[in-house]
matplotlib code that plots the C-alpha trace (Angstrom):
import matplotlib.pyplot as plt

x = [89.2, 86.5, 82.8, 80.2, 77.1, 78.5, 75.9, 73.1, 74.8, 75.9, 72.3, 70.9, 73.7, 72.1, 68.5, 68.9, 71.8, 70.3, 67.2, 68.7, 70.4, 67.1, 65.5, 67.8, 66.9, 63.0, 61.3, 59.5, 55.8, 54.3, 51.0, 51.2, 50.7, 50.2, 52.5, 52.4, 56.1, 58.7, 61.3, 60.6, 61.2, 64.7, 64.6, 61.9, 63.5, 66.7, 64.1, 63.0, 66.2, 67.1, 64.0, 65.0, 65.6, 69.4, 70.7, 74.7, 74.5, 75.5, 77.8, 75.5, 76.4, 72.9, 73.6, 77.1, 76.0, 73.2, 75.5, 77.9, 75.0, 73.6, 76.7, 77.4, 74.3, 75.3, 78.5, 77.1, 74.7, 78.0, 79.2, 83.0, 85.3, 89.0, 90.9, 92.1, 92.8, 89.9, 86.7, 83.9, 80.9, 80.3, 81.7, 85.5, 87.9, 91.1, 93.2, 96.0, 99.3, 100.1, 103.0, 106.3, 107.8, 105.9, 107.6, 110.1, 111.2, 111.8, 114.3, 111.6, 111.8, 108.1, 107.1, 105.4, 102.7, 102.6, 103.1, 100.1, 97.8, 98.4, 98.2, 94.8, 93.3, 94.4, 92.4, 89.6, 89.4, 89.3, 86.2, 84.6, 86.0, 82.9, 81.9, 78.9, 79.4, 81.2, 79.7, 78.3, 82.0, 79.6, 80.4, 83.8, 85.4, 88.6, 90.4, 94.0, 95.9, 99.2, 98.7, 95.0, 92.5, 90.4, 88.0, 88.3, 85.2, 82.2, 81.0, 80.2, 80.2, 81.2, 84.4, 85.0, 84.8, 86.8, 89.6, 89.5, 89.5, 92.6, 94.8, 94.0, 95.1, 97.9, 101.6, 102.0, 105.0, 103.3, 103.1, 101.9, 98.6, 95.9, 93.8, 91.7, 91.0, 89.4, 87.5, 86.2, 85.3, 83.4, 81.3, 80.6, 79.5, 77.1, 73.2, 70.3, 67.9, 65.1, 62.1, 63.8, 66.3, 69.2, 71.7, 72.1, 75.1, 75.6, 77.6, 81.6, 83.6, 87.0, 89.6, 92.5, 95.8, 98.2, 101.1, 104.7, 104.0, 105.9, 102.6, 103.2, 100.3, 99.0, 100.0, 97.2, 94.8, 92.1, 89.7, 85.5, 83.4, 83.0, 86.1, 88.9, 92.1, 94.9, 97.8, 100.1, 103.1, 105.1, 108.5, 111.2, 112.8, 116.0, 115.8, 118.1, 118.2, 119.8, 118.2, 118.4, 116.6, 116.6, 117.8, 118.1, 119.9, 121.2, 122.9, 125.3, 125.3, 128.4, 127.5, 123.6, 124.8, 126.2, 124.3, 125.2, 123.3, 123.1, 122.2, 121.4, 121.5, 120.3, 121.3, 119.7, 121.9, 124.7, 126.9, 128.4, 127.9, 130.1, 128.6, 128.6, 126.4, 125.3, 124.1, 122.6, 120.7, 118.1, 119.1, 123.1, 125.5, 127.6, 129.5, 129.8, 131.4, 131.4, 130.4, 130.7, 127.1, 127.8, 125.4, 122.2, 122.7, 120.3, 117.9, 118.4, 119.6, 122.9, 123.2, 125.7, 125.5, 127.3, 127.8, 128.8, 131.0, 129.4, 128.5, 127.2, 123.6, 122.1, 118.7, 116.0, 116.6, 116.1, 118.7, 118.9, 120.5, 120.9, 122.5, 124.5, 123.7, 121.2, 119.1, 115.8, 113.7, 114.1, 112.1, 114.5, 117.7, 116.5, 115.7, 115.5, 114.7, 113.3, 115.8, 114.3, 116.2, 119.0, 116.3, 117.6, 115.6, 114.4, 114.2, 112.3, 113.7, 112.5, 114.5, 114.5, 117.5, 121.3, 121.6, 123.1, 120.9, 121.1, 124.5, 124.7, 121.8, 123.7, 126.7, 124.7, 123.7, 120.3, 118.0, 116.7, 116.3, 113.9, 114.3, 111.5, 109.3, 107.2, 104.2, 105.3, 105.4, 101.9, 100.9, 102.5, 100.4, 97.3, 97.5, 99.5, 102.5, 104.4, 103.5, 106.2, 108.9, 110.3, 111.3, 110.2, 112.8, 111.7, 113.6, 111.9, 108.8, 105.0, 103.3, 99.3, 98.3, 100.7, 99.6, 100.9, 104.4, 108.1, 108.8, 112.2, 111.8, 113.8, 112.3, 109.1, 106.6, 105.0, 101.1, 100.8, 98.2, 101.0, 103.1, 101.3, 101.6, 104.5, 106.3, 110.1, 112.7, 115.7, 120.0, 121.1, 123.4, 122.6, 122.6, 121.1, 120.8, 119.1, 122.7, 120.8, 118.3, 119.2, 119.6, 121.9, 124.2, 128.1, 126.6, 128.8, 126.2, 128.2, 129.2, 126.3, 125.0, 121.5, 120.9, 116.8, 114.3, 110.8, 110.0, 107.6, 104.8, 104.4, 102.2, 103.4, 103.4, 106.9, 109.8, 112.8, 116.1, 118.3, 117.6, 119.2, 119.4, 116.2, 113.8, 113.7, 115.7, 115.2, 111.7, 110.9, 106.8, 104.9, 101.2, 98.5, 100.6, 103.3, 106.6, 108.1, 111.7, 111.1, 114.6, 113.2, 115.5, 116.9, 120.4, 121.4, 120.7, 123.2, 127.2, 125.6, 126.1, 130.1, 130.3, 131.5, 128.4, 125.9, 126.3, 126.3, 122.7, 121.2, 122.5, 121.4, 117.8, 117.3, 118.0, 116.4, 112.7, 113.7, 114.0, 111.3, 107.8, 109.7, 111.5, 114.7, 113.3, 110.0, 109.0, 110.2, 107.5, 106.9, 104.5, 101.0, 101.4, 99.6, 100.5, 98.9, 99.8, 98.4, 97.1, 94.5, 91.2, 90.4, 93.9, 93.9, 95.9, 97.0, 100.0, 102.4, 103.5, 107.3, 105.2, 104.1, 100.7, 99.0, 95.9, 93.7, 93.2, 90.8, 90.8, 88.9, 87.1, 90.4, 92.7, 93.8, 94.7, 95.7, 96.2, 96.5, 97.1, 100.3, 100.9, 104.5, 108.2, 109.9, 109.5, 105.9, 105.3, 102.0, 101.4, 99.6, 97.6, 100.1, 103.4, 104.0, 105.4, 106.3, 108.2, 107.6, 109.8, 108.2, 110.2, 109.2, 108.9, 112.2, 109.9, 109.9, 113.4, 112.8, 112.2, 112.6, 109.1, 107.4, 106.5, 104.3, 102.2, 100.8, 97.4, 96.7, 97.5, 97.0, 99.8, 99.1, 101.4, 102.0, 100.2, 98.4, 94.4, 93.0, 90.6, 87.4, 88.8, 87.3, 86.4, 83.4, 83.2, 79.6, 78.1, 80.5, 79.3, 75.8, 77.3, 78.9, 75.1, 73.6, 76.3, 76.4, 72.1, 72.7, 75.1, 73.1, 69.8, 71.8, 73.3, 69.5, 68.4, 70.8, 70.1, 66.5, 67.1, 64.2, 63.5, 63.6, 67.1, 67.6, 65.3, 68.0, 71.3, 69.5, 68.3, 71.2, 68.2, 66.0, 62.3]
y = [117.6, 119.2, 120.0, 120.1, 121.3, 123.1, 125.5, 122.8, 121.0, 124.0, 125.3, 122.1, 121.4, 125.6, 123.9, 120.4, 120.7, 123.1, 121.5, 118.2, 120.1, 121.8, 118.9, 117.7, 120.8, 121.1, 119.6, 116.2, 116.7, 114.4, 113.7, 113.9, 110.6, 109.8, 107.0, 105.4, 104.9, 107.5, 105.5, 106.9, 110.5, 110.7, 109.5, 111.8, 114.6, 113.5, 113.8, 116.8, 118.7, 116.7, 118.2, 121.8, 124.0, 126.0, 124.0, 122.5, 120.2, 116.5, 114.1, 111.3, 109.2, 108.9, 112.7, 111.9, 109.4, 111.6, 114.3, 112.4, 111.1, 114.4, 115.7, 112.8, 113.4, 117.0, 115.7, 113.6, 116.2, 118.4, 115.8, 115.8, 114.4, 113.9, 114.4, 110.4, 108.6, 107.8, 108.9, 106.9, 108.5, 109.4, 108.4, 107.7, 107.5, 105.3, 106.6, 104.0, 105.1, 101.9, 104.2, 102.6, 104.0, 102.3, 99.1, 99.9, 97.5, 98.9, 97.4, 94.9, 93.6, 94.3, 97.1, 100.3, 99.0, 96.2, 98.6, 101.0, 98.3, 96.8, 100.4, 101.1, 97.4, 99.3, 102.1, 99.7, 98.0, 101.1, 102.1, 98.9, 97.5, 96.9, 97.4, 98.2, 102.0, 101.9, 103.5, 102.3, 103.8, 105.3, 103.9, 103.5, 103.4, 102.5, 103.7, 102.5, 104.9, 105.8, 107.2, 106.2, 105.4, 102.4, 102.0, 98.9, 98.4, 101.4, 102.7, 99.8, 99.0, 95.5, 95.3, 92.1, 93.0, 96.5, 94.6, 91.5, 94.5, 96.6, 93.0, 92.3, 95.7, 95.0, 96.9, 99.3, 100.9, 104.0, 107.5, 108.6, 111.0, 111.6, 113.8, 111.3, 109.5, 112.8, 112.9, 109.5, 109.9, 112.9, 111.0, 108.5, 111.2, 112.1, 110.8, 111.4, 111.8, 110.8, 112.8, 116.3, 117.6, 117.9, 116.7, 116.6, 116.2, 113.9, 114.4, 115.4, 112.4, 112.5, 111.7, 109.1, 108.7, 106.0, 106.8, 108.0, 111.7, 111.4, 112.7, 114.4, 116.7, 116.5, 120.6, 120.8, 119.6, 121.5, 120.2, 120.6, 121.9, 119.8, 117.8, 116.5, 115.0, 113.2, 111.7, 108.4, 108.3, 105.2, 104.2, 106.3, 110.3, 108.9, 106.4, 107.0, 105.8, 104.7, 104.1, 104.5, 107.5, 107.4, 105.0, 105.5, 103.7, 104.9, 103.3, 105.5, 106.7, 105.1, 102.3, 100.6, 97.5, 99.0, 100.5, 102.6, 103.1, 105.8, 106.3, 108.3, 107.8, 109.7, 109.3, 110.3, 110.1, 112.4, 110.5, 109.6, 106.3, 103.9, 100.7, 98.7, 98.5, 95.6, 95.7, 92.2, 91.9, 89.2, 88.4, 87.7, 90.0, 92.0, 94.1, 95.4, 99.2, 101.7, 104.5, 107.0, 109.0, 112.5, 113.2, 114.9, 118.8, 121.3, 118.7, 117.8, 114.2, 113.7, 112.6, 110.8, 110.4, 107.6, 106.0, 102.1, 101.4, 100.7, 97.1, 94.8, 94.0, 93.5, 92.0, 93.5, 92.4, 93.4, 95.6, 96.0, 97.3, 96.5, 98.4, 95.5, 96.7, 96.2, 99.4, 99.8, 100.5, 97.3, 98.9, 101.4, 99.5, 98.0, 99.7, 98.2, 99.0, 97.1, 97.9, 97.3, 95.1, 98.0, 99.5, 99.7, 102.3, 101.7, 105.1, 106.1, 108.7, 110.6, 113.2, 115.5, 116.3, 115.2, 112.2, 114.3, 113.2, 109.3, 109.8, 110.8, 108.1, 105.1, 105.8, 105.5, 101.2, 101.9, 98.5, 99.9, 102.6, 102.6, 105.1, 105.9, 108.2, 110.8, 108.8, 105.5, 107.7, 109.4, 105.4, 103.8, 107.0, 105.9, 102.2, 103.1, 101.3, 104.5, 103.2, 100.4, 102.8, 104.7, 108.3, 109.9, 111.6, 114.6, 116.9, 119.1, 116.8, 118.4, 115.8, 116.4, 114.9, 113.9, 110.3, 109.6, 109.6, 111.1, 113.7, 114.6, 117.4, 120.0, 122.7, 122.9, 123.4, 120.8, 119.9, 121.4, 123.8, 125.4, 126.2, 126.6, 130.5, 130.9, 133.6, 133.4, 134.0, 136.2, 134.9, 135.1, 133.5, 131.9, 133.5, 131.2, 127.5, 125.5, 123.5, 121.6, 120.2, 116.8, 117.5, 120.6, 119.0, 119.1, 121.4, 124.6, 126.4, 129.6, 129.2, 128.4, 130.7, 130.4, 132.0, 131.3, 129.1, 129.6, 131.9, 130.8, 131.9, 129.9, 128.9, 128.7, 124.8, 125.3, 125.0, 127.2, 125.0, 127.5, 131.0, 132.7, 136.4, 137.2, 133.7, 130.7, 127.9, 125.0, 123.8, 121.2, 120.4, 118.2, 117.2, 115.3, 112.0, 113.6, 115.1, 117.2, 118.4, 121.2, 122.7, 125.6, 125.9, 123.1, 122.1, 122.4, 126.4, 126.9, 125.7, 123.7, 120.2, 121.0, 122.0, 118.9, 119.8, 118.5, 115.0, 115.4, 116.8, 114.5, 111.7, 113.7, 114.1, 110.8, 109.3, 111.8, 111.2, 107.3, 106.9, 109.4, 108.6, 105.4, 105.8, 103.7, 103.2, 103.5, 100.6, 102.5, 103.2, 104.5, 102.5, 103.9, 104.0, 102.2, 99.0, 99.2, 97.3, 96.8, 93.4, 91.3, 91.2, 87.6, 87.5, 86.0, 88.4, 88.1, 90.0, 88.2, 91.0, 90.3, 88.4, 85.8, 86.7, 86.5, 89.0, 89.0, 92.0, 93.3, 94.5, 97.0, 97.3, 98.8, 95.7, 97.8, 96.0, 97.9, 96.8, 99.1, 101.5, 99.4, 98.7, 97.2, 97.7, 94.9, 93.7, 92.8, 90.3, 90.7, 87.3, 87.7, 84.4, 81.3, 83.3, 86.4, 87.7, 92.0, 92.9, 95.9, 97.9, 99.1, 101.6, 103.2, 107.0, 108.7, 110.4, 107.1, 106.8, 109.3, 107.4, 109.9, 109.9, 113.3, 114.2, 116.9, 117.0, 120.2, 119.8, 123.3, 125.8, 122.9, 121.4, 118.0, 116.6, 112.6, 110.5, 113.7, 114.3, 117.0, 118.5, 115.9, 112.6, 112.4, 109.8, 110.4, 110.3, 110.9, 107.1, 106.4, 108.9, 107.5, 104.0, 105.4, 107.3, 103.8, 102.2, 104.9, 104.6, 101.3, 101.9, 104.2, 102.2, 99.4, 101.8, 103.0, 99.2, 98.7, 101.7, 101.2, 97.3, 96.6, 93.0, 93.1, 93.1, 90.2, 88.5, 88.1, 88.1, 84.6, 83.2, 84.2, 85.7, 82.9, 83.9]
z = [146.2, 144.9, 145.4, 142.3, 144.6, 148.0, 148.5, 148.7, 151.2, 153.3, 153.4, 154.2, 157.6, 158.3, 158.3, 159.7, 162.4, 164.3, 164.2, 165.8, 168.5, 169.6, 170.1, 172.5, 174.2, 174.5, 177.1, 176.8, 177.7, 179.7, 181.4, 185.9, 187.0, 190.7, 192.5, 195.7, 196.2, 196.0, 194.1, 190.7, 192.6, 191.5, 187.8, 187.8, 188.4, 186.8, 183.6, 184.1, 183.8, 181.2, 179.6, 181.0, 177.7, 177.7, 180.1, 179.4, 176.5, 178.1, 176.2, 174.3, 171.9, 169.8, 169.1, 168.2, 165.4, 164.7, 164.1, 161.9, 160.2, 159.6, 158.4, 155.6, 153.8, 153.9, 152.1, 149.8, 148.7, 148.1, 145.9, 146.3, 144.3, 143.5, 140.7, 138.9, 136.2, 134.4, 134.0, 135.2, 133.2, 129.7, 126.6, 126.4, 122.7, 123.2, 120.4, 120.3, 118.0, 115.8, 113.7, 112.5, 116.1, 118.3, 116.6, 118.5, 121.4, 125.1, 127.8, 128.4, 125.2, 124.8, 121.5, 122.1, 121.2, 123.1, 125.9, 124.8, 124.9, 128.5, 129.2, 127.5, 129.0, 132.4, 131.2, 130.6, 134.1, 136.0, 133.9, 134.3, 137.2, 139.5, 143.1, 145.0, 144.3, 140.8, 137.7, 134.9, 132.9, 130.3, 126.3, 124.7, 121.9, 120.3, 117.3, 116.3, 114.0, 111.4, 108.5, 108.5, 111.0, 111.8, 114.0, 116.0, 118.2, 118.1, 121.4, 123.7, 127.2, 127.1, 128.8, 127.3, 123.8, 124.7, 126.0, 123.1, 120.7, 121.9, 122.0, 118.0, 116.7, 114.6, 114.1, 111.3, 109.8, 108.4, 109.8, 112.6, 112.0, 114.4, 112.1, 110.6, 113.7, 115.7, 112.7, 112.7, 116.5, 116.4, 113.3, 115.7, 118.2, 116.5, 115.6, 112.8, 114.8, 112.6, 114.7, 113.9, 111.0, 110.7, 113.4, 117.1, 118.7, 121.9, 124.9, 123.8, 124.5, 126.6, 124.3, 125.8, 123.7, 123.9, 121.9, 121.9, 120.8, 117.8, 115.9, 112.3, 112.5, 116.5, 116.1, 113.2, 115.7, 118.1, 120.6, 119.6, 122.3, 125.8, 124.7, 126.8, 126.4, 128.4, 127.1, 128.6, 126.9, 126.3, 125.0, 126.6, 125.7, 125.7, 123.3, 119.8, 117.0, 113.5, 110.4, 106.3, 105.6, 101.4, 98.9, 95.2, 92.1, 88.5, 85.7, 84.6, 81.3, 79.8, 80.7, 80.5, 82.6, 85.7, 88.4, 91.5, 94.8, 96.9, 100.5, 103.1, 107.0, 110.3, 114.1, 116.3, 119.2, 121.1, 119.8, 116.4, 115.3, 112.6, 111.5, 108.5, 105.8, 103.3, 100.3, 98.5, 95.3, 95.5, 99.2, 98.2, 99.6, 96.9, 99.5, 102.6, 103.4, 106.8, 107.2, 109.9, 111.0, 113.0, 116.2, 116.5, 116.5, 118.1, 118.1, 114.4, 113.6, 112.3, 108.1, 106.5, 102.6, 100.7, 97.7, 96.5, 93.9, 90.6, 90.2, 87.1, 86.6, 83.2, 84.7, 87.0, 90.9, 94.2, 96.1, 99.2, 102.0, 105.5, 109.0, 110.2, 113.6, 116.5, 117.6, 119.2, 115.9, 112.8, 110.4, 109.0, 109.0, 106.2, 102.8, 99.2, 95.7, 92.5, 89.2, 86.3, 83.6, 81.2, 78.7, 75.0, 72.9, 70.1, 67.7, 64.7, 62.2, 59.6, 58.0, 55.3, 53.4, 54.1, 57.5, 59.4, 62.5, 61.1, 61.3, 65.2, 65.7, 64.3, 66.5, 69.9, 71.7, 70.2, 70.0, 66.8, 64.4, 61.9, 59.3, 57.2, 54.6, 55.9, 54.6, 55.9, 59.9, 58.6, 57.8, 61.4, 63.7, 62.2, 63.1, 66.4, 65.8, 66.8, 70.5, 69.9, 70.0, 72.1, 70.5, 67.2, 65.4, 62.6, 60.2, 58.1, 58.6, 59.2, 61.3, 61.1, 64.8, 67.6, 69.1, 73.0, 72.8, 72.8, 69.9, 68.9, 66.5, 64.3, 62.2, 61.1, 64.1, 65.8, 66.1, 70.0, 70.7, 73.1, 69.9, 67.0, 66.7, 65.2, 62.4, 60.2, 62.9, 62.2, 62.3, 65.8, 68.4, 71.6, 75.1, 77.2, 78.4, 80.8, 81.8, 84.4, 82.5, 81.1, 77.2, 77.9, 80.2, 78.6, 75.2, 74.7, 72.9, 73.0, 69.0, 67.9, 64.9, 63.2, 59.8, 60.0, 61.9, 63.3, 66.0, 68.3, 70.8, 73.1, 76.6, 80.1, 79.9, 77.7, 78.7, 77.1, 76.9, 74.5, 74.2, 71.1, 71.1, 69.5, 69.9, 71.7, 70.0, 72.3, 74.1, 76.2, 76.3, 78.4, 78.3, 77.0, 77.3, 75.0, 76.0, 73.2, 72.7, 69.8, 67.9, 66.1, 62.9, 61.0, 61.8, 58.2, 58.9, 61.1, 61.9, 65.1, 62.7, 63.0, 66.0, 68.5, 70.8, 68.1, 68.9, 73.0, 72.2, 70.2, 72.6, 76.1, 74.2, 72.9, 76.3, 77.9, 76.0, 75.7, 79.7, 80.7, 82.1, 83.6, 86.3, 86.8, 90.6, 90.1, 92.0, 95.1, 97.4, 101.3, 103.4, 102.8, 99.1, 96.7, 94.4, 90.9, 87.8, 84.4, 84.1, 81.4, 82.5, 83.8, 85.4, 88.7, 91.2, 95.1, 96.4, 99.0, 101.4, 103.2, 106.3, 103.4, 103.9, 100.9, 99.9, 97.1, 94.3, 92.3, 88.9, 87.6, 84.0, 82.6, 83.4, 86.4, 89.8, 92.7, 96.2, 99.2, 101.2, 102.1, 105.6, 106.1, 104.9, 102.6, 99.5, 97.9, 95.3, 93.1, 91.3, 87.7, 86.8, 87.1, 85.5, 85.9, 88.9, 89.9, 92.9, 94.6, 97.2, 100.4, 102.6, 105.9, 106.4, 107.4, 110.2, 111.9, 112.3, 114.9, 118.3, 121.2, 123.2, 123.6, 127.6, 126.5, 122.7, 121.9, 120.7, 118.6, 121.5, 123.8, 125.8, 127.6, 129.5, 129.7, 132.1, 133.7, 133.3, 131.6, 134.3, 133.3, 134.9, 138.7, 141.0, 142.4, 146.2, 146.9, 146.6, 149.7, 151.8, 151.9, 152.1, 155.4, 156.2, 156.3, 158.2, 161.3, 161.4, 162.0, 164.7, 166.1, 166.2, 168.0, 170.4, 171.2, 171.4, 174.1, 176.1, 176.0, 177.0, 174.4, 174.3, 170.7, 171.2, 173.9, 171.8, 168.7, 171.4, 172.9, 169.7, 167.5, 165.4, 164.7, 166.1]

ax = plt.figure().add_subplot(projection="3d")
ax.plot(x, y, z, "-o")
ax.set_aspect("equal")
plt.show()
């Protein structure tokens, strides 16, 4: 217990105490008054000493109550109070975690959520819960979060609409992110007042969090001035956990019809786990394969990595795959990606002097190449029709203006601001290659020899691929809408045409620019993400998200419809007018495979333990004390009624109070 004002109350039981006690002792003056009878002798002189200052203090109960009544106010005027678990005054901010882990589902078969909000509409009742001496419980507000914050009812005192508000706050499967939501509060905190400039700043609210503690950047965090925070934790810190942490696709190279997935898994638990796993394209299993997961380590989870056998699939489709086991958390056993139908490039070519790149060209699955005169390229980039293709081939060819688009090129210099300085390089061999970037992979470019080419000068937004012994011989560019690979001599210059690595680098770069800027999984996205797709203005859109739930989009000026932030894990469907229809895959956060509930989140330097107060929650005890002042005065006036025999009070025994 505790005591806001002690020395008031002590100085006022120094004043008024002894001031009751001494007038028990003073004698009563009273006028002499002859008598005929000496009857009243003795109760006369029984008042007299009774009237006899510093004589032995005899028991009575008026004093008693007088004395307990005395020393209530003194209490109440001390103000004590105990430490609980709510405030009852001010303004309060429920901060309720809606995070893909509080999906997860307890013994009781109830979610974290679910449990965070019976917890909060506890909260709620104890600050408005009524009573002759209760508080007013101040204003509150509630604010659900993830990886955004929303504000769900402002500051109110209506327990009614607190409580309606905290049931309809919805599950996410985002990350959990506390940042934006301290900021939103404090915003709310505080008013324009429109008398003075500038700002002024009400009361700091106490902050109450609902979550599991499992809180990306709660560390990041610091509490403003005046602030307070507890924390009730729910969910368990034993609770582990399975789940599909990343999932990715590629056709390999030899063959543009096949496609291979890759996965990778965390546990959580002390344990290994083996379970299965299935994987489906367009909701029809293809194949099912086990793999064993090792246990958490020093606190780290335990990864597995596998890989499914190659499979046929010459359309686009939805792949999935699926943990065909039960665990506590449902939103990462499940992961899926969007593959977009095998892409055949189409190529066009322009070369000066013998074919030797037509001849590599017409040897690879190519949709089309279109070989042309320099004039008839210089014709097709002024109308644009060099969009319709995927890669530009040059030889020998000086292009005056580079549209948007791939460039192969050999020999003379390209068009790029980045490389237009540039002098007659001297013979040399190579030194140096890039082998991990895709158009050097499996080139021996150790016999190589170049009798002349161009040597350039180039920015830092080049990339060198080959480096000969005295200039670069192979660049890579990006920018402006135009990726660049740049060979700075012509083949015929050197022995390169001969040698078997000629062709392996032609194909690597073709595929490389033909495949680049579209990723083969670039409909894979994490929950929070945006969904955006080009469509014709007047286009009706709505996408259906994996609860069939179906939500209107916009689209801007540009023919541009996006949707988002998006809130759940599955596959999305944006429907274009009457016909077209995209699928997009949504996948939860790998940091929310991670289900063990915190005891204790550190808040900056700050560590708040679960379920505790932070030093600001008291029950005030005061109001009862001078509930108990008035109830001992009215003992104490009846006890003086009856000792008195006043007829006032024979008057209400006999009539039962009725005059």
């Amino acid at each position: 217990m505790t005591w806001v004002t002690p020395s008031a109350g002590l100085l006022l039981a120094a004043i008024a105490v002894p001031i009751l006690l001494l007038l028990y002792f003073l004698r009563l003056r009273r006028q002499p008054l002859r008598v005929a009878s000496t009857m009243l002798w003795e109760r006369a002189v029984e008042d007299l000493h009774a009237n006899s200052p510093f004589q032995r203090l005899r028991p009575s109960t008026l004093l008693i109550l007088q004395l307990i009544a005395l020393l209530l106010v003194v209490l109440a005027i001390m103000q004590p109070q105990i430490e609980g678990t709510a405030p009852s005054d001010g303004k309060h901010v429920l901060l309720i975690d809606r995070s893909g882990s509080m999906t997860a589902v307890g013994k009781d078969g109830a979610t974290r959520l679910e449990e965070a909000k019976e917890k909060a509409i506890d909260y709620v009742d104890q600050l408005y819960g009524g009573g002759l001496f209760s508080s007013s419980g101040g204003e509150t507000m509630i604010i659900a979060f993830s990886d955004y914050a929303e504000v769900i009812t402002p500051f109110t005192d209506s327990k009614q609409q607190l409580i309606s508000s905290i049931r309809s706050i919805a599950p996410t499967h985002g990350k959990s992110q506390i940042g934006e939501s301290l900021q939103l509060a404090r915003a709310y905190m505080t008013n324009i007042d429109p008398e003075n400039e500038g700002v002024s700043s009400s009361d700091s609210a106490h902050l109450e969090l609902f979550s599991d503690g499992l809180i990306v950047d709660i560390n990041k965090q610091v509490l403003a001035r005046g602030e307070t925070l507890s924390y009730q934790m729910v969910g368990s810190s034993e609770d582990t956990n399975i789940g599909i942490a990343t999932i990715d696709a590629k056709r390999p190279s030899e063959s543009v019809e096949e496609v291979q997935v890759f996965l990778s898994l965390v546990n959580t638990s002390d344990n290994s786990a083996t379970v299965d796993i299935e994987l489906s394209i367009d909701s029809i299993p293809v194949g099912v394969q086990e793999v064993i997961i090792p246990p958490q380590l020093d606190g780290l989870p335990g990864k597995a990595s596998m890989v499914f056998v190659p499979f046929l699939m010459p359309n686009s489709g939805v792949i999935q795959a699926t943990i065909l086991a039960d665990d506590i958390l449902a939103i990462d056993n499940r992961a899926a990606l969007v593959v977009p139908p095998s892409k055949e490039l189409r190529v066009i070519l322009v070369e000066d002097g013998a074919p030797i790149l037509q001849s590599v060209l017409e040897g690879m699955p190519l949709q089309e190449l279109k070989v042309v005169h320099e004039t008839t390229l210089e014709k097709m980039i002024q109308d644009g029709k060099t969009a319709e293709y995927d890669v530009v081939v040059t030889r020998d060819i000086t292009l005056e203006n580079m549209p948007r688009g791939n460039y192969f090129m050999f020999g003379s210099p390209p068009p790029v601001e980045a490389l237009q300085s540039f002098v007659s390089g001297d013979a040399q061999v190579m030194l140096v290659a890039d082998e991990e970037h895709p158009c050097m992979r499996f080139v021996r470019y150790e016999d190589i020899v170049v009798t002349e080419g161009y040597e350039v000068v180039f920015d830092g937004s080049v990339q060198v691929l080959l480096e000969g012994s005295n200039w670069p011989a192979v660049m890579n560019y990006r920018g402006s809408g135009t990726q660049l690979v740049y060979v700075s001599f012509d083949p015929m210059d050197s022995n390169w045409p001969y040698l078997r690595s000629f062709p392996f680098f032609v194909f690597n770069t073709v595929e490389y620019l033909g495949r680049s800027g579209s990723q083969f999984t670039s409909s894979v996205k994490l929950v929070g993400d945006s969904i955006s797709e080009l469509v014709q203005l007047g286009d009706v859109v709505q996408i259906i998200d994996p609860e069939g739930v179906s939500h209107p989009v916009s689209v801007d000026s540009n023919g541009v419809a996006v949707w988002g932030p998006v809130r759940l894990a599955g596959v999305h469907t944006m429907e274009i007018g009457d016909s077209k229809e995209v699928a997009y895959a949504i996948n939860a956060s790998s940091l929310e495979s991670e289900v063990a509930s915190v005891e204790t989140v550190t808040f900056g330097t700050k560590k708040v333990q679960s379920a505790k107060s932070d030093g600001a929650s008291y029950i005030q005890l005061w109001p009862w004390a001078l509930g108990a002042v008035l109830a001992v005065l009215l003992a104490e006036w009846w006890v003086y009624q009856k000792k008195v025999s006043h007829p006032l009070v024979k008057t209400w025994t006999h009539t039962g109070g009725n005059s």
